[in-house]
Biopython code that builds the backbone (N, CA, C, O; Angstrom):
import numpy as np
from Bio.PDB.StructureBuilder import StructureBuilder

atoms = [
    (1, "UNK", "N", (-67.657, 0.255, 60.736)),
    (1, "UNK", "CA", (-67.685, 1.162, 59.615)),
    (1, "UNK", "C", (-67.691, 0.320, 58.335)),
    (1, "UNK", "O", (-66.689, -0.011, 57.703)),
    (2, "UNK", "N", (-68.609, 0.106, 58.125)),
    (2, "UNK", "CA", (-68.858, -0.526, 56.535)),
    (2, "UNK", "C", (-68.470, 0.326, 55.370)),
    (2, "UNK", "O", (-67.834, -0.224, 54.471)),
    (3, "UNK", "N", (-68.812, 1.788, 55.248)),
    (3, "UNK", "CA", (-68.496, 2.328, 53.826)),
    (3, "UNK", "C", (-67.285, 3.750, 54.389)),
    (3, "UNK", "O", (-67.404, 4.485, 55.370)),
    (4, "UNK", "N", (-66.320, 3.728, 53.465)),
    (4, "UNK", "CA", (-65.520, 4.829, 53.483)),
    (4, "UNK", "C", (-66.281, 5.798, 53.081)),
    (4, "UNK", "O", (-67.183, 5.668, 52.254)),
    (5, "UNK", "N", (-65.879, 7.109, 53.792)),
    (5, "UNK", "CA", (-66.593, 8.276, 53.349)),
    (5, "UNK", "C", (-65.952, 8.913, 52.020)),
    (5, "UNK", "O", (-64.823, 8.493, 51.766)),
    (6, "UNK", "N", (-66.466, 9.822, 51.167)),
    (6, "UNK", "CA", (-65.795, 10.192, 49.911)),
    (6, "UNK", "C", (-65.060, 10.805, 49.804)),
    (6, "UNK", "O", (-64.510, 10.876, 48.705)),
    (7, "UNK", "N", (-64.582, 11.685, 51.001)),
    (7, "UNK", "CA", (-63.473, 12.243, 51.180)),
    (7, "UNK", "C", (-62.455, 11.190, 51.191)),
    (7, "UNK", "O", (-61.727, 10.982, 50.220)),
    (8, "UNK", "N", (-62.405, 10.597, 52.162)),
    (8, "UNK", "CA", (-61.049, 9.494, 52.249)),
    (8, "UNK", "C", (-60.806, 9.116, 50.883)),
    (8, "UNK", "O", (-59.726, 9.289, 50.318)),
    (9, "UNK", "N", (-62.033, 8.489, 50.253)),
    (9, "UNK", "CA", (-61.762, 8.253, 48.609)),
    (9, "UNK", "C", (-61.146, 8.887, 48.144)),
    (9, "UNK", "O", (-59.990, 8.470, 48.068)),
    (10, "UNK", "N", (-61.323, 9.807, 47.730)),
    (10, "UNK", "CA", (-60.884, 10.993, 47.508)),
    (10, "UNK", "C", (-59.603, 11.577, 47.595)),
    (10, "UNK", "O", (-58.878, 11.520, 46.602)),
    (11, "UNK", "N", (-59.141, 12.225, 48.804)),
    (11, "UNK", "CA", (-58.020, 12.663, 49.133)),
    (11, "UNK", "C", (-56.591, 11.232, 49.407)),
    (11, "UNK", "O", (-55.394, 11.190, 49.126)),
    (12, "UNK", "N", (-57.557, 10.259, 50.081)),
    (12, "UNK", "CA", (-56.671, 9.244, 50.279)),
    (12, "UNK", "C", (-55.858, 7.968, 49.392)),
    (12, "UNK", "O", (-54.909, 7.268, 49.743)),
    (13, "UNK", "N", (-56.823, 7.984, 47.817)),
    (13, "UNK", "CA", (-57.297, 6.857, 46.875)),
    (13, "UNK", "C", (-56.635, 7.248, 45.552)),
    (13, "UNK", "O", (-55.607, 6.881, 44.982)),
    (14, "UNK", "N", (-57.680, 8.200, 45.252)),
    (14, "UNK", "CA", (-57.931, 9.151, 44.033)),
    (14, "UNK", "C", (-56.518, 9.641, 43.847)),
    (14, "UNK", "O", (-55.504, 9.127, 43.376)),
    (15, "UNK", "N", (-56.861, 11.067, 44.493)),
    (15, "UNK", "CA", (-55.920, 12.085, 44.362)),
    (15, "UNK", "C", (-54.255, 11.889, 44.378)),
    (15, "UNK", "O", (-53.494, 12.325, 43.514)),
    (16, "UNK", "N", (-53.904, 11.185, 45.480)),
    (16, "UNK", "CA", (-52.454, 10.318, 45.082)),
    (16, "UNK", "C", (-51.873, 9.218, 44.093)),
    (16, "UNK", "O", (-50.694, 9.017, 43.802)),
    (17, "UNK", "N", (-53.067, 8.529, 43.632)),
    (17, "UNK", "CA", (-52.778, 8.140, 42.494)),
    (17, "UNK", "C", (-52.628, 8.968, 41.010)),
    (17, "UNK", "O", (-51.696, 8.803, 40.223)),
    (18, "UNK", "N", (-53.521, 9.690, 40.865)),
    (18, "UNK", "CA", (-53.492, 10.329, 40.086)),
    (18, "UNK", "C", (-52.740, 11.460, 39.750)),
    (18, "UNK", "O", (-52.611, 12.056, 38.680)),
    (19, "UNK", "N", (-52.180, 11.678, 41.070)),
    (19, "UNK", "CA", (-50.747, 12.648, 41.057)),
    (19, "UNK", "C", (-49.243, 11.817, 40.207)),
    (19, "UNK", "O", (-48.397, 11.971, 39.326)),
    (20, "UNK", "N", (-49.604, 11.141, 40.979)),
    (20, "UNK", "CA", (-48.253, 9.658, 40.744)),
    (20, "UNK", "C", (-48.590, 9.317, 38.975)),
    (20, "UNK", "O", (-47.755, 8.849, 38.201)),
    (21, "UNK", "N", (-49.633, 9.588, 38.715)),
    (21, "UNK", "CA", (-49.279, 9.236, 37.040)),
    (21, "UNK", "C", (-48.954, 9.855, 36.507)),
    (21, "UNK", "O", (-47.955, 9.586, 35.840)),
    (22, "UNK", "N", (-49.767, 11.553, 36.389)),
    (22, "UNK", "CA", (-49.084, 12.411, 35.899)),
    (22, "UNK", "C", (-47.930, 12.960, 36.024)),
    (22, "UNK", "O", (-47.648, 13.746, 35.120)),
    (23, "UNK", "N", (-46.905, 12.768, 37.108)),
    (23, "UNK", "CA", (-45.805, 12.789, 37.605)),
    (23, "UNK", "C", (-44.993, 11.795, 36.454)),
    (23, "UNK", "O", (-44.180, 12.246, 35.646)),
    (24, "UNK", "N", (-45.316, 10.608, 36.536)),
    (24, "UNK", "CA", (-44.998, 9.724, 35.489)),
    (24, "UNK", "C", (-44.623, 10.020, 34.371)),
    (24, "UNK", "O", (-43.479, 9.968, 33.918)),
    (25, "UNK", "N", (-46.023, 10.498, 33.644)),
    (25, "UNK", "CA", (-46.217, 11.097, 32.433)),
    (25, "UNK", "C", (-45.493, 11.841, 31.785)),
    (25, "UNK", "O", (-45.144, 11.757, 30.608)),
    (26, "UNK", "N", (-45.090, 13.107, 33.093)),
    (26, "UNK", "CA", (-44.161, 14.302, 33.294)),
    (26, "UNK", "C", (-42.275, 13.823, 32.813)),
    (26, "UNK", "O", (-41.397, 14.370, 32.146)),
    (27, "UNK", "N", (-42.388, 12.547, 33.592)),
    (27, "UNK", "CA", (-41.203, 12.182, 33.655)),
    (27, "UNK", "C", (-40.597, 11.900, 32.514)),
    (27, "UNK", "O", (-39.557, 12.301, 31.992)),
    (28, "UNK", "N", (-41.776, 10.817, 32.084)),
    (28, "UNK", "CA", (-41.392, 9.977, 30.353)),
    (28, "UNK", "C", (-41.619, 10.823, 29.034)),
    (28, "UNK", "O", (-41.316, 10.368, 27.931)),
    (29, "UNK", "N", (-42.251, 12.269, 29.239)),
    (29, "UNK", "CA", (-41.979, 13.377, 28.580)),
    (29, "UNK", "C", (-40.701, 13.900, 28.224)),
    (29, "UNK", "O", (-40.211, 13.922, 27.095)),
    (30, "UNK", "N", (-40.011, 14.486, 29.711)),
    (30, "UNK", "CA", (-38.860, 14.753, 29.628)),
    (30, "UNK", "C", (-37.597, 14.056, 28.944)),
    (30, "UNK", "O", (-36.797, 14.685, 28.250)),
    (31, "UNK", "N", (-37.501, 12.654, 29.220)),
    (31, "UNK", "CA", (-36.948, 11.554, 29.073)),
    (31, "UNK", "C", (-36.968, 11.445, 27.162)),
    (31, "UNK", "O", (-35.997, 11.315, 26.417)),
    (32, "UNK", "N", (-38.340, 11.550, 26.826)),
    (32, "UNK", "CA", (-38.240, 11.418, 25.339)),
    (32, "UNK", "C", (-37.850, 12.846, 24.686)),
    (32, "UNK", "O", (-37.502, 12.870, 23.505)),
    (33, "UNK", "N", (-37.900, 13.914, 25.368)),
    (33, "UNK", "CA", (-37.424, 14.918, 24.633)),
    (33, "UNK", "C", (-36.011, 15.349, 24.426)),
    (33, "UNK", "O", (-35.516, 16.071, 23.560)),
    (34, "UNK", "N", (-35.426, 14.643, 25.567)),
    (34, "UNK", "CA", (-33.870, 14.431, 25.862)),
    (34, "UNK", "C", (-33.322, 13.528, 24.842)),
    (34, "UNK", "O", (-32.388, 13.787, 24.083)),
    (35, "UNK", "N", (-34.125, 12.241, 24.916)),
    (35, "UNK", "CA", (-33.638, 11.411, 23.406)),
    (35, "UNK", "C", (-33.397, 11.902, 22.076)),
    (35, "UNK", "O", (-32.444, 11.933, 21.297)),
    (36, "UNK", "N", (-35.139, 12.443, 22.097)),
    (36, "UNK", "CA", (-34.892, 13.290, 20.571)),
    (36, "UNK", "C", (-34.081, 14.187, 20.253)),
    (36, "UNK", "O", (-33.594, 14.127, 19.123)),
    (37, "UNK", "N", (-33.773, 15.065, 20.977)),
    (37, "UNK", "CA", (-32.382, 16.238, 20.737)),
    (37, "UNK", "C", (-31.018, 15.497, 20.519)),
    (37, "UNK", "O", (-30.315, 15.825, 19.564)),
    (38, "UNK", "N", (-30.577, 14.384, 21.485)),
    (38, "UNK", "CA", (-29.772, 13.136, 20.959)),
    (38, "UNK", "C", (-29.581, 13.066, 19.627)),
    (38, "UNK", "O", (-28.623, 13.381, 18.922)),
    (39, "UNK", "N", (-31.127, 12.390, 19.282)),
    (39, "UNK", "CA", (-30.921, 11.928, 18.070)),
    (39, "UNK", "C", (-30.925, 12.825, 17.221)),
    (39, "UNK", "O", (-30.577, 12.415, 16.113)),
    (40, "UNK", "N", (-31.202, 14.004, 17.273)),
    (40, "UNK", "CA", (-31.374, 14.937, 16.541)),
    (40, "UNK", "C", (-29.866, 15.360, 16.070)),
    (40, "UNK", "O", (-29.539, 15.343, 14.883)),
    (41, "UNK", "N", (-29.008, 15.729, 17.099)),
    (41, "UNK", "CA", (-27.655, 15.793, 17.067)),
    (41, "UNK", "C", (-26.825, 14.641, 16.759)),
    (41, "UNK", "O", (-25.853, 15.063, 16.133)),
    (42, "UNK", "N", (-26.765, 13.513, 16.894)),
    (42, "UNK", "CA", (-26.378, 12.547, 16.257)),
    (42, "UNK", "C", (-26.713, 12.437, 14.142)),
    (42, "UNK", "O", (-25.903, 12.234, 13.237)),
    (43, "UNK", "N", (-28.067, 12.655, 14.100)),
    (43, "UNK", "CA", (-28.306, 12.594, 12.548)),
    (43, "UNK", "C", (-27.101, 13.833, 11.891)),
    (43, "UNK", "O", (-26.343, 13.675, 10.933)),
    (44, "UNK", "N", (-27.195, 14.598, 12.443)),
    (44, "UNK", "CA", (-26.733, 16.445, 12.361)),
    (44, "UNK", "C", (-25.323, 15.832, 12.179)),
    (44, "UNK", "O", (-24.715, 16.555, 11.389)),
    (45, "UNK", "N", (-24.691, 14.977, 12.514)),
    (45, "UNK", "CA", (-23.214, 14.716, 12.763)),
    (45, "UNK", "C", (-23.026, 13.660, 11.552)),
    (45, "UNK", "O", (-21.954, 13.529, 10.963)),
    (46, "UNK", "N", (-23.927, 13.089, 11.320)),
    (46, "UNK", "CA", (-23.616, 12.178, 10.141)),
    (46, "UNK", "C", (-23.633, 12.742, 9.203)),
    (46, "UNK", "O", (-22.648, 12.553, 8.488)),
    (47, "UNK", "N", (-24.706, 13.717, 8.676)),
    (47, "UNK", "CA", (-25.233, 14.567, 7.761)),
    (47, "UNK", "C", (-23.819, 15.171, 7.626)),
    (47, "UNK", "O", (-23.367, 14.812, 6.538)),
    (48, "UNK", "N", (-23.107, 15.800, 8.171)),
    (48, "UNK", "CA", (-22.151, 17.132, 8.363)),
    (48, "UNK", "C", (-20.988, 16.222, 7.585)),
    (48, "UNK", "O", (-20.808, 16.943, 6.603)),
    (49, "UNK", "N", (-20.083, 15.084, 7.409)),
    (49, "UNK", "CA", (-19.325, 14.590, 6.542)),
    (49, "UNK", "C", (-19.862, 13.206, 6.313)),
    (49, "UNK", "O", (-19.811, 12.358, 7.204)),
    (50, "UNK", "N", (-20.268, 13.017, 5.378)),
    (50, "UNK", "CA", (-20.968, 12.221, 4.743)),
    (50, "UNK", "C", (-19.281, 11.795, 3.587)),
    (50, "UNK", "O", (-18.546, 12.650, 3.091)),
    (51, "UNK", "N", (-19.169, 10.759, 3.504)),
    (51, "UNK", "CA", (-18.397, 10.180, 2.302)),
    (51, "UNK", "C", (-19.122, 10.441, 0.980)),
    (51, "UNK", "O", (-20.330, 10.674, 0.939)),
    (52, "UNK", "N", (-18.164, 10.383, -0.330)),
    (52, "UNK", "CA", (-18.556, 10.370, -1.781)),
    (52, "UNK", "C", (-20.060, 9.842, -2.024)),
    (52, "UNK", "O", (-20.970, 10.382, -2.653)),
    (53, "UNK", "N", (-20.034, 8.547, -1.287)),
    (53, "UNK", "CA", (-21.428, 8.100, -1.925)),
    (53, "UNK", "C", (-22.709, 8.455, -0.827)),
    (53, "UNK", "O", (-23.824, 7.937, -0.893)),
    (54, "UNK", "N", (-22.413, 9.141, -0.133)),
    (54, "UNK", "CA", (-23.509, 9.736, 0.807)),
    (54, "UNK", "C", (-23.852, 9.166, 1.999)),
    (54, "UNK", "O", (-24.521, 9.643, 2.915)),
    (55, "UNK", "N", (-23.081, 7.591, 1.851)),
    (55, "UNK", "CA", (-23.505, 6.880, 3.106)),
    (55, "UNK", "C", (-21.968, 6.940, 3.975)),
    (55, "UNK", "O", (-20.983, 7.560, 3.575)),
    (56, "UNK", "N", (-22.039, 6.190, 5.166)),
    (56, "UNK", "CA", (-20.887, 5.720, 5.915)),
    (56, "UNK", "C", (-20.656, 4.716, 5.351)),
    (56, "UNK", "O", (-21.574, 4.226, 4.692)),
    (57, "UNK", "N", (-19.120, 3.913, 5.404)),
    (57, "UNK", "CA", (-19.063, 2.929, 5.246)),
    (57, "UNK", "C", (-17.418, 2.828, 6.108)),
    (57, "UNK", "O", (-16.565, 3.712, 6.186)),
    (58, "UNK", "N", (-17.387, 1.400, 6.684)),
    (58, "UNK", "CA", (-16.415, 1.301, 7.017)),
    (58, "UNK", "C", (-15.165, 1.318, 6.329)),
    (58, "UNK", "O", (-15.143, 1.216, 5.102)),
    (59, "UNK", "N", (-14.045, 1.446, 7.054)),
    (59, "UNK", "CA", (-12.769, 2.112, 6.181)),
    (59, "UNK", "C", (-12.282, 0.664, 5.814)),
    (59, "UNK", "O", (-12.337, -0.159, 6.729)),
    (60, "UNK", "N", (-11.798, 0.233, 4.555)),
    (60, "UNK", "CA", (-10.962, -0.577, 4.341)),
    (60, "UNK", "C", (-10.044, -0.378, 4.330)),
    (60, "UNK", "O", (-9.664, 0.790, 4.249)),
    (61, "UNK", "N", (-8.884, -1.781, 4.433)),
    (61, "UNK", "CA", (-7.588, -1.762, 4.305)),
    (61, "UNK", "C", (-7.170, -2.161, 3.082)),
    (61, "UNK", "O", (-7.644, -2.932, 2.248)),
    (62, "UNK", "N", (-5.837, -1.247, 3.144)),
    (62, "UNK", "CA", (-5.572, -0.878, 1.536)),
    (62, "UNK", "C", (-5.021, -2.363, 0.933)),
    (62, "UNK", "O", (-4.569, -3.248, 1.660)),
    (63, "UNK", "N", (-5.094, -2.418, 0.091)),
    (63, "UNK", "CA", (-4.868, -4.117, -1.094)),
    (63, "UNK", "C", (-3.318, -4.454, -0.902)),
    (63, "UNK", "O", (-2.776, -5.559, -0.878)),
    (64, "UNK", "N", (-2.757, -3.167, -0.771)),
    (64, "UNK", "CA", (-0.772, -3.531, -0.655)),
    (64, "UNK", "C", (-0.688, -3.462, 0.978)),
    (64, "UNK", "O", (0.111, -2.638, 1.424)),
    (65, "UNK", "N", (-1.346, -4.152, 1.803)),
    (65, "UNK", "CA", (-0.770, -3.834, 3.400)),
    (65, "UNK", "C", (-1.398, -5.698, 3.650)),
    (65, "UNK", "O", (-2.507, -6.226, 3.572)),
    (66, "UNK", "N", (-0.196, -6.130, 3.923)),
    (66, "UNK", "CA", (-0.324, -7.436, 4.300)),
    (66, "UNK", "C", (0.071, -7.562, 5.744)),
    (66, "UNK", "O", (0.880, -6.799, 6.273)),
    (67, "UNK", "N", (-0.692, -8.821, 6.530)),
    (67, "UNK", "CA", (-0.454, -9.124, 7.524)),
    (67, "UNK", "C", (0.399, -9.381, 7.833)),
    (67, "UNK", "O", (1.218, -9.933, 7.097)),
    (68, "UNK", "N", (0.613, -9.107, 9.060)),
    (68, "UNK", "CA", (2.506, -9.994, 9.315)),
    (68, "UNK", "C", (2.351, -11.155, 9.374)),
    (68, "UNK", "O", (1.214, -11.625, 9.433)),
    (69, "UNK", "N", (3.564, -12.004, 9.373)),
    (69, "UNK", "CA", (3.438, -13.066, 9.709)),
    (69, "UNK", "C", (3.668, -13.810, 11.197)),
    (69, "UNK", "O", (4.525, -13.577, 12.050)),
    (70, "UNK", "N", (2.901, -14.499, 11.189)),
    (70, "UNK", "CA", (3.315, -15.318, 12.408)),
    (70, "UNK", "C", (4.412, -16.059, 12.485)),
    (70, "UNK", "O", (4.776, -16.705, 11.502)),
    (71, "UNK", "N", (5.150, -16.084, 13.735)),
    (71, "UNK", "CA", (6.699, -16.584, 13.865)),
    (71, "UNK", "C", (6.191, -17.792, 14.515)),
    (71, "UNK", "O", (5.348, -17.613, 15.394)),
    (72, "UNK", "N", (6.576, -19.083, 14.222)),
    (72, "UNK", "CA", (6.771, -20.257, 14.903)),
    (72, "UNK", "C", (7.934, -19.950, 16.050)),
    (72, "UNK", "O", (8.877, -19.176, 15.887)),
    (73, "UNK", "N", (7.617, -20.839, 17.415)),
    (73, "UNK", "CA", (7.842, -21.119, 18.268)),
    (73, "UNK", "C", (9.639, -21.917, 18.096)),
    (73, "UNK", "O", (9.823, -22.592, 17.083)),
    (74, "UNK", "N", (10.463, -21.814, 18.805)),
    (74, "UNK", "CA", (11.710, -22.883, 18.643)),
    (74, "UNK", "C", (11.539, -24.130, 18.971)),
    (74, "UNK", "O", (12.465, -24.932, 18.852)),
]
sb = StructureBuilder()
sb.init_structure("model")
sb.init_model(0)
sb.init_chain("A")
sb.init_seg("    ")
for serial, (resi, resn, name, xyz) in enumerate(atoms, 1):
    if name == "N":
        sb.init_residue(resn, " ", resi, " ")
    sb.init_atom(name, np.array(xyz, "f"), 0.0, 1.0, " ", f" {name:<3s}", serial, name[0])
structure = sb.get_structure()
């Protein structure tokens, strides 16, 4: 048998590959729409208390709170 017939192509070649991508496709769809609602809800949470100047910023420590000190050893 020198040449496959076009069916085999076909049903055997073709068609399962081309299932398997769009399956793929399907997948990495879902996957990014799940992210985006994420991020969507994440922005939504920053937005919602925002500090004075509109951004985040980390909290400092206040100017009168000093470190303890370290105790030497006897």
């Amino acid at each position: 048998m020198r040449e496959l017939p076009g069916y085999v192509l076909f049903a055997g070649i073709f068609l399962p590959v081309t299932l398997l991508l769009l399956l793929l496709i399907a997948y990495f769809m879902i996957k990014l729409s799940e992210v985006n609602e994420e991020l969507a809800m994440a922005e939504d949470a920053r937005s919602a208390l925002p500090n004075h100047h509109g951004q985040w910023q980390k909290p400092r420590r206040s100017q009168n709170h000093k470190k303890p000190q370290e105790r030497k050893g006897i």
